[in-house]
C-alpha positions as CSV (number, residue, x, y, z in Angstrom):
1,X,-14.5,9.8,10.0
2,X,-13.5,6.2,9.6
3,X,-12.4,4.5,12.8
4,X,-9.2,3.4,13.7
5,X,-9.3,-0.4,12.5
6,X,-9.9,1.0,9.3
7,X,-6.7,3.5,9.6
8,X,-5.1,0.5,10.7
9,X,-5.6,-1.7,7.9
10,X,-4.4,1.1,5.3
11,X,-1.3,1.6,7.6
12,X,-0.7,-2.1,7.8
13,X,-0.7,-2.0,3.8
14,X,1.7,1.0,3.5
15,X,3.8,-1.0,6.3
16,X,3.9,-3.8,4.4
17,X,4.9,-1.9,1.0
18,X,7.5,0.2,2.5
19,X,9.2,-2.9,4.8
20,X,12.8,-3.9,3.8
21,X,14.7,-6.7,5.8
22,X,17.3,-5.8,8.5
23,X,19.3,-8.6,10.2
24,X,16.7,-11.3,9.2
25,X,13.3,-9.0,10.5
26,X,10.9,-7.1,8.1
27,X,10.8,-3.5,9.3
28,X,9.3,-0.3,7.7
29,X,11.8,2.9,8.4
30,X,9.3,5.4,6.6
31,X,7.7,8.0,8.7
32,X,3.8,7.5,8.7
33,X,3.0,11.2,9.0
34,X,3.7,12.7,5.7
35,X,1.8,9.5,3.8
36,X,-1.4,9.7,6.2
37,X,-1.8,13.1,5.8
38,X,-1.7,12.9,2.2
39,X,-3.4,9.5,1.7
40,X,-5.9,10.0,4.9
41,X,-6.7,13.9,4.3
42,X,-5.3,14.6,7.9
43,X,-4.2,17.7,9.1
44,X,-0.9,17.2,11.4
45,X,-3.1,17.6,14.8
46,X,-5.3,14.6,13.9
47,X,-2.7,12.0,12.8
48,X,-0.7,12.3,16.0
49,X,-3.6,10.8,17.6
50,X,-4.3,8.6,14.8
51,X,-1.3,7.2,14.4
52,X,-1.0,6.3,18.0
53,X,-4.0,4.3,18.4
54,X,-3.5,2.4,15.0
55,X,0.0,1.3,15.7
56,X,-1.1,0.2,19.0
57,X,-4.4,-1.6,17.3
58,X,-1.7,-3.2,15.3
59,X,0.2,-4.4,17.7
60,X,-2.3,-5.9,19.8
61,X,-3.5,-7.6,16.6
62,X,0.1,-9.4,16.9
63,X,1.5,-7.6,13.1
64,X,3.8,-5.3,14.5
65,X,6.5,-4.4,16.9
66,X,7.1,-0.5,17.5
67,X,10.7,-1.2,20.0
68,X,10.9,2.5,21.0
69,X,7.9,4.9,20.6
70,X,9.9,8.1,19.6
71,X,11.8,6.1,16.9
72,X,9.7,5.6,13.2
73,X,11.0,2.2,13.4
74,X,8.2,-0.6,12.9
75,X,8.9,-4.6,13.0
76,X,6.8,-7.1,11.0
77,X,5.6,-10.2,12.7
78,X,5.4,-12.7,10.2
């Protein structure tokens, strides 16, 4: 199974694809779920997890802003 900072790099890329801009800030609206478990092969179990630790491996990498963790929103930093 890869590990997360290679999850996170093909999330940053769907991210990036999917952003639109909203008062002057990049952000991505679209759920991650339904594209990881396609794209990924995940079953819904394993991309809760996943998608936890990538978006936080993002974030400490300084590329995103998640403002509320129950939301789907997702802030570029550029």
């Amino acid at each position: 199974m890869p590990r997360t900072s290679e999850y996170a790099e093909a999330v940053y890329q769907f991210i990036q694809e999917h952003a639109t801009i909203e008062d002057g800030c990049r952000v991505c609206r679209e759920p991650l779920y339904p594209w990881m478990m396609e794209e990924l092969r995940l079953d819904r179990r394993e991309v809760k997890g996943i998608r936890t630790a990538v978006v936080k491996e993002l974030e400490r990498r300084g590329l995103v802003h998640r403002p509320n963790p129950r939301s789907v929103l997702l802030m570029l930093k550029d």
